[in-house]
Each structure stands twice: as C-alpha cells, then as structure tokens.
C-alpha positions as CSV (number, residue, x, y, z in Angstrom):
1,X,-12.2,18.6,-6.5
2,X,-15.2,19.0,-8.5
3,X,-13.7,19.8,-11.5
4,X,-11.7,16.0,-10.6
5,X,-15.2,14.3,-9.7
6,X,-16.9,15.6,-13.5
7,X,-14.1,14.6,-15.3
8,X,-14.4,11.0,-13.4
9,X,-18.3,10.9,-14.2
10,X,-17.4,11.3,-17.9
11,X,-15.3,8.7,-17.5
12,X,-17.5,6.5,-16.4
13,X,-20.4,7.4,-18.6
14,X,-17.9,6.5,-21.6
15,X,-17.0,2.7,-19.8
16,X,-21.2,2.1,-19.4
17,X,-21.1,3.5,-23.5
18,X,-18.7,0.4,-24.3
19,X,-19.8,-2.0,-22.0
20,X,-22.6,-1.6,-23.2
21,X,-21.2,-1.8,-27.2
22,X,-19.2,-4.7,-26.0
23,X,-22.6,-6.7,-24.9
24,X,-21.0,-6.5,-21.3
25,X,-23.1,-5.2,-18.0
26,X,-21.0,-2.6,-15.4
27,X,-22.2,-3.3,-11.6
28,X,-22.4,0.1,-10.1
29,X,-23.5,-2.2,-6.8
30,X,-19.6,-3.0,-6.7
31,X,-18.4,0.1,-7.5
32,X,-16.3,1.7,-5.0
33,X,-14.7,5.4,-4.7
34,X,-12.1,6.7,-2.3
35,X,-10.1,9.9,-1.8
36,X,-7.1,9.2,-0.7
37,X,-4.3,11.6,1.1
38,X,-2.8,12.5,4.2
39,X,-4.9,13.2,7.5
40,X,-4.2,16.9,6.9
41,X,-5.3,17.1,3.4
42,X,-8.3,15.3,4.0
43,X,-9.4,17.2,6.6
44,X,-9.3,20.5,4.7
45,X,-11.9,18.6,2.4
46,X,-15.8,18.7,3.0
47,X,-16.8,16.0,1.4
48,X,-20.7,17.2,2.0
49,X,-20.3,19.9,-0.4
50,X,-18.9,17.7,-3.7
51,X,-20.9,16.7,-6.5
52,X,-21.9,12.8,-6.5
53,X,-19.7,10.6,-8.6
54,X,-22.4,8.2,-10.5
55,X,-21.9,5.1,-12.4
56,X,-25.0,5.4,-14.7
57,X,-27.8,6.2,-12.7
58,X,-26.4,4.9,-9.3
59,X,-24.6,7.4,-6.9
60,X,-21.4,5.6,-5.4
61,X,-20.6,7.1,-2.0
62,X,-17.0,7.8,-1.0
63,X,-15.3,4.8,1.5
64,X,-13.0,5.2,3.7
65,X,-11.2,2.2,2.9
66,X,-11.4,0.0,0.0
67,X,-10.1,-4.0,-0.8
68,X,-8.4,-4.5,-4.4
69,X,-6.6,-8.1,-4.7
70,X,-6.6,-8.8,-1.2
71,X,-4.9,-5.3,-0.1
72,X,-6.6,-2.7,2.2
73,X,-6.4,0.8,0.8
74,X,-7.0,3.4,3.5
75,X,-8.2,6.6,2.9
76,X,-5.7,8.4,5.0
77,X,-2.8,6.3,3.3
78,X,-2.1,4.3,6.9
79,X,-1.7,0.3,6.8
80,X,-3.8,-0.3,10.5
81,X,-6.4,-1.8,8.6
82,X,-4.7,-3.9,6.4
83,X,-2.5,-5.4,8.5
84,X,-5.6,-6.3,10.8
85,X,-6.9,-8.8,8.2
86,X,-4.0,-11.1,8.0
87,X,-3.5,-10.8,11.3
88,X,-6.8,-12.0,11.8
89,X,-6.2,-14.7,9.2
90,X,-3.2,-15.8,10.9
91,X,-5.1,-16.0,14.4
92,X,-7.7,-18.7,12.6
93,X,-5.5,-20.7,11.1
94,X,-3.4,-21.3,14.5
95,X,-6.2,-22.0,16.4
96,X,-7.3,-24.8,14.0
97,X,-3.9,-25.8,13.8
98,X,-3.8,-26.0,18.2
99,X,-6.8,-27.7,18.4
100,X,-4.4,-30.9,17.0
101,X,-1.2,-29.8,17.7
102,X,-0.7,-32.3,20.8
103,X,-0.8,-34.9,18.5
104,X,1.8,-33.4,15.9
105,X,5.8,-33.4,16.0
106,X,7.7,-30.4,15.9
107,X,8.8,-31.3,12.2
108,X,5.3,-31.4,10.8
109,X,4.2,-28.1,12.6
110,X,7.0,-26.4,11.2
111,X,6.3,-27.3,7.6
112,X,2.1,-26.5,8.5
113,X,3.3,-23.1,9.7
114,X,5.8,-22.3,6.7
115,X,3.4,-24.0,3.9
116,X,-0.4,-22.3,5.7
117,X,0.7,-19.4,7.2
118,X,3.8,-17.8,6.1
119,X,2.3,-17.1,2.8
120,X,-0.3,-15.0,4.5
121,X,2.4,-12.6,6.1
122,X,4.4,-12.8,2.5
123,X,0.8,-11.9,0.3
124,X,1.5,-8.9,-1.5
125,X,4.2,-7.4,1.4
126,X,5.8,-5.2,-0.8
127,X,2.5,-3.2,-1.1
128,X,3.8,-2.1,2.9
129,X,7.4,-2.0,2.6
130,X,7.3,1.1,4.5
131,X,5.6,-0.4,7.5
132,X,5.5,1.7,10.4
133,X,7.7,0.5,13.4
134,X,4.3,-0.3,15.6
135,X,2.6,-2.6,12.7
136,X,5.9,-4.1,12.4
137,X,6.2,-5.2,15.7
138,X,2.4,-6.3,15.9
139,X,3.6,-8.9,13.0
140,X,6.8,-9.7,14.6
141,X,4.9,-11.0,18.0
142,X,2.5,-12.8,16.4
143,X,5.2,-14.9,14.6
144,X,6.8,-15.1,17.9
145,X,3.3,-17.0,18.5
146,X,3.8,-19.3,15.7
147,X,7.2,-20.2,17.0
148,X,6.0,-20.9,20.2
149,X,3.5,-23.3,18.6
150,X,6.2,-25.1,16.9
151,X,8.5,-26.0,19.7
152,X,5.6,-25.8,22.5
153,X,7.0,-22.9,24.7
154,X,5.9,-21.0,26.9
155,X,5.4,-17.5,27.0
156,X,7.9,-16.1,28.7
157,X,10.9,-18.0,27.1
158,X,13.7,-16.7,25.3
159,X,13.3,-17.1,21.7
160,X,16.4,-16.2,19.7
161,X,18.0,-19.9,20.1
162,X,15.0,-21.2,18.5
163,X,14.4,-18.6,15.5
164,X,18.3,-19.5,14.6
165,X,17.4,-23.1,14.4
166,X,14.5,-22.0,12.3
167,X,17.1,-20.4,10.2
168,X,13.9,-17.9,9.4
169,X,14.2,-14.0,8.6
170,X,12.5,-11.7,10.8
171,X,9.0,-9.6,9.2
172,X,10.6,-6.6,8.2
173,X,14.3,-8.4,6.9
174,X,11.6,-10.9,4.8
175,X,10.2,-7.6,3.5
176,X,13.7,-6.5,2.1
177,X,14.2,-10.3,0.5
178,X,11.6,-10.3,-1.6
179,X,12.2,-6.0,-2.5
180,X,16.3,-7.0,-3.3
181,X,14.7,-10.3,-5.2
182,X,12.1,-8.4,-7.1
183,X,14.7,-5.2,-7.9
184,X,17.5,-7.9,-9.4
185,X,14.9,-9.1,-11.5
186,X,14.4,-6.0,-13.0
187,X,17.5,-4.7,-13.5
188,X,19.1,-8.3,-15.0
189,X,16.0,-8.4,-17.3
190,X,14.4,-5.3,-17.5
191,X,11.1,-6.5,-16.6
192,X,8.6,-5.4,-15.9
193,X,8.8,-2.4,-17.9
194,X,6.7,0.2,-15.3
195,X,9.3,-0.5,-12.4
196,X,12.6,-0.5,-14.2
197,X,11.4,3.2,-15.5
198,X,11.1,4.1,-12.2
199,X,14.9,3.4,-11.0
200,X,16.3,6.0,-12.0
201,X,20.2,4.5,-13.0
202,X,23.3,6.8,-12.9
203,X,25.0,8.0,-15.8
204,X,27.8,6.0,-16.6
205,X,30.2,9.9,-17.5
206,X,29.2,10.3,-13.5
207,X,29.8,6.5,-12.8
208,X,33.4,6.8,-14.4
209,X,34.0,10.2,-12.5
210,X,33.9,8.2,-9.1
211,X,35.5,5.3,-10.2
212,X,38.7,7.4,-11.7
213,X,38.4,10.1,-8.3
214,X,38.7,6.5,-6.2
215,X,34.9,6.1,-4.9
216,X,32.8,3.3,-4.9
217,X,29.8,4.6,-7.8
218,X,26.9,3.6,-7.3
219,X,23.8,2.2,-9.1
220,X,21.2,4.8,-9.5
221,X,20.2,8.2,-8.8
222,X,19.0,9.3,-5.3
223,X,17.3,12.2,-4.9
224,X,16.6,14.0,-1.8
225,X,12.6,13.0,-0.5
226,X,10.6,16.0,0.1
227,X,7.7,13.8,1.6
228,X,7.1,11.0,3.4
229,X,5.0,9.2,0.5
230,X,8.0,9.1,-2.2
231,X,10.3,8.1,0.6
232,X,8.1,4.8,1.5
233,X,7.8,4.2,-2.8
234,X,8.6,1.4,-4.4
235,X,11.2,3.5,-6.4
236,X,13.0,5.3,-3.5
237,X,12.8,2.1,-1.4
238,X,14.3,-0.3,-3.9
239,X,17.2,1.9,-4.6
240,X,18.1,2.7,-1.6
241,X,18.1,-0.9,-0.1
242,X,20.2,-2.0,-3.4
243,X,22.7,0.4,-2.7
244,X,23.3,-0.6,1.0
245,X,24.0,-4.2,-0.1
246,X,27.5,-5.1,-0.2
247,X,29.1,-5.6,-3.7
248,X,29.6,-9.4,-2.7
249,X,25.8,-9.8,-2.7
250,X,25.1,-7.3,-5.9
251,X,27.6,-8.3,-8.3
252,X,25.7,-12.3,-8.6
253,X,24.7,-12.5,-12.4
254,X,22.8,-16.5,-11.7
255,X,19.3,-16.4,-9.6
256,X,20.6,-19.0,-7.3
257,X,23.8,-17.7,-6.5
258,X,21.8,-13.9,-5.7
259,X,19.5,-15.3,-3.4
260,X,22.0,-17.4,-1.4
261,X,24.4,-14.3,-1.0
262,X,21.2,-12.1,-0.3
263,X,20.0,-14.8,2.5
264,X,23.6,-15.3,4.2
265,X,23.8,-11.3,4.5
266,X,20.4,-10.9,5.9
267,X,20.8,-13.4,8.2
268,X,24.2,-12.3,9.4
269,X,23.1,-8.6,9.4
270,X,20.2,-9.9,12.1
C-alpha cells in the first residue's frame, strides 16, 4: 500500500505541474481519497501506519465514503449509504406533495409522482444493479407509499390491483429495463466503446456448433464468477439478464418495437 500511495503522490504532483502550466488552480480543499474493498480486506489494513497522500502541500485524509455525480461510494463496497439519500429525497418531496394533496385528483398525483419522483429512484440505478434483497425491499415500500398517495389508501390495503392499473414495473424489474435498454444499445450500435468491450460475444465456429448439434446458442461468453464483485458487474450482469430474455424480446432490430416487447415480458414475468 505504500508503494500504491507514492505512486498516487506523484501523480498528483504532476496534475498541480500542469494545472499550474495550464493557468488553472487544483483545490486540495475538495480533494477526496478512499480505499475501497471488502470488510475483510479492509480490516487487515492499518490505515495509521500509511504514508499521507498530499495534493501539494495539503494532506487529504482517507473517507470512508465519498459522493461523485450524485452516487455514494462506500468504502466497504455496500450501497446502505447511498440508497439512504434518495430515500431521503423521496421522503421530502412527498411531504411537500401531502401538504396539498387533498386538493389534487388522482390523475394529477400520478403524473407529480412519475414526473418528481420516479426519476429520483431511476438516477443512475444501474450503478446498484446488484442491490442487495434488504435495500431492495426498503425501495419497494417506500413506492408502496407513493402509491398510497396516489389513490389515498390506507395502510393496510392490498395493493397489487392498484400497481396493475398503474401498469408500473416493480424497483428491481425497472432496474433490469433500463440494463436490457442500455445492453441493446450497445450491441445494435456498438456504443459506447468501454461497455461493448466488456461483453464478451461467443464465437460464431461455437455459435454454429450448437445451432447444427440442435441447441439454442447463445449471445456471449459466461464465465464462471469467482467473487461476488464480478458477479454484481456491469459485464456479468448485462449478459446474463440478455440471455434469459426470450428470443421474441431479443431478436427486435427498431428501438420502439425492443422496448414494447421488453415491457410486455416484464410485466407478464411480475
């Protein structure tokens, strides 16, 4: 680790070296640093005994979480804090929205919820594909609460009548929309280049072997996971969820017909 912390000060000593070519000013006040791995990696770590990491002649301190683009990094690669803030979010904008909701129909709560809040849940949800079954269920309840709000219920009555006439996916089936969305993009386009490297595609001798042997080939190449972080990545994730769509859903060449296909079988797979 200290070896990793030097070659970071260098680093940074050659940014302040063109900032400072470049007429520009670094702020080391906004400067954060952050180890991140598992709870048992981390704890074989004492942090007391590594060498500073500086940004000129200030000493940044390591966090134990950090904020880039609205996401919540956690040191010990866990989402609890994260999901906290839009949770939080959530909770203000609903009790602004309560405080006139007596005086709203059902129709214009709906569109408040799905135009102010929806996109908060949405924001960057790939990031936690891989959301643990608890978190998940904290963000399934509190939509429960928006629903509530919407048709004025009370608490203890049954919802799945009114989530079908919202025709609305549940947290973790919106989570696979946007991931199915975002991996036919890539592979009808190729774009962008850093995620369609990453899915790995079969090769089509292999593809041709199971098509003449009378198998169903697939798209790519799934490799076994020997930890838990490569199988909650990006890669694995998107591969694996594109090869348990049916071919009626995959084979769609136009945007429009894609996402109607992907929508009906997530919806009838609820």
């Amino acid at each position: 680790m200290a070896d990793v912390i030097e070659a970071l000060n260098r680093d940074a000593a050659s940014i302040l070296d063109w900032a400072a070519a470049s007429g520009l000013t670094v702020n080391a006040a906004k400067t954060k640093a952050i180890l991140l791995g598992s709870i048992q990696q981390l704890m074989r770590i004492d942090k007391t005994s590594l060498p500073p990491l500086r940004v000129g002649d200030a000493v940044i301190p390591l966090s134990s979480s950090v904020n880039d683009l609205g996401v919540t990094l956690s040191e010990n690669l866990t989402w609890n804090e994260h999901i906290s803030r839009p949770c939080s979010s959530v909770h203000r904008v609903l009790y602004k929205l309560k405080y006139s909701g007596y005086f709203l129909s059902g129709t214009l709560k709906r569109r408040l919820v799905f135009s102010l809040v929806m996109p908060i849940f949405d924001y960057a949800c790939l990031t936690f594909y891989d959301l643990s079954d608890y978190l998940n269920t904290k963000l399934q309840r509190l939509f429960h609460v928006l629903v509530r709000f919407i048709f004025g219920l009370r608490r203890d009555t049954t919802l799945r009548p009114y989530l079908e006439e919202l025709h609305c996916l549940s947290m973790a089936d919106r989570r696979k929309y946007f991931l199915a969305m975002l991996t036919w993009r890539v592979l009808q386009t190729g774009l962008p280049g850093y995620l369609d490297q990453r899915l790995r595609r079969l090769d089509a001798t292999i593809r041709r072997s199971a098509r003449l042997a009378g198998d169903q080939p697939g798209v790519f190449d799934i490799r076994r996971c020997r930890t838990n972080a490569y199988a909650g990545s990006f890669s694995r994730s998107a591969m694996t969820l594109w090869e348990s769509l049916p071919g009626s859903v995959g084979r769609h060449r136009r945007e429009g017909g894609f996402k109607a296909a992907l929508l009906a079988y997530l919806a009838e797979d609820r």
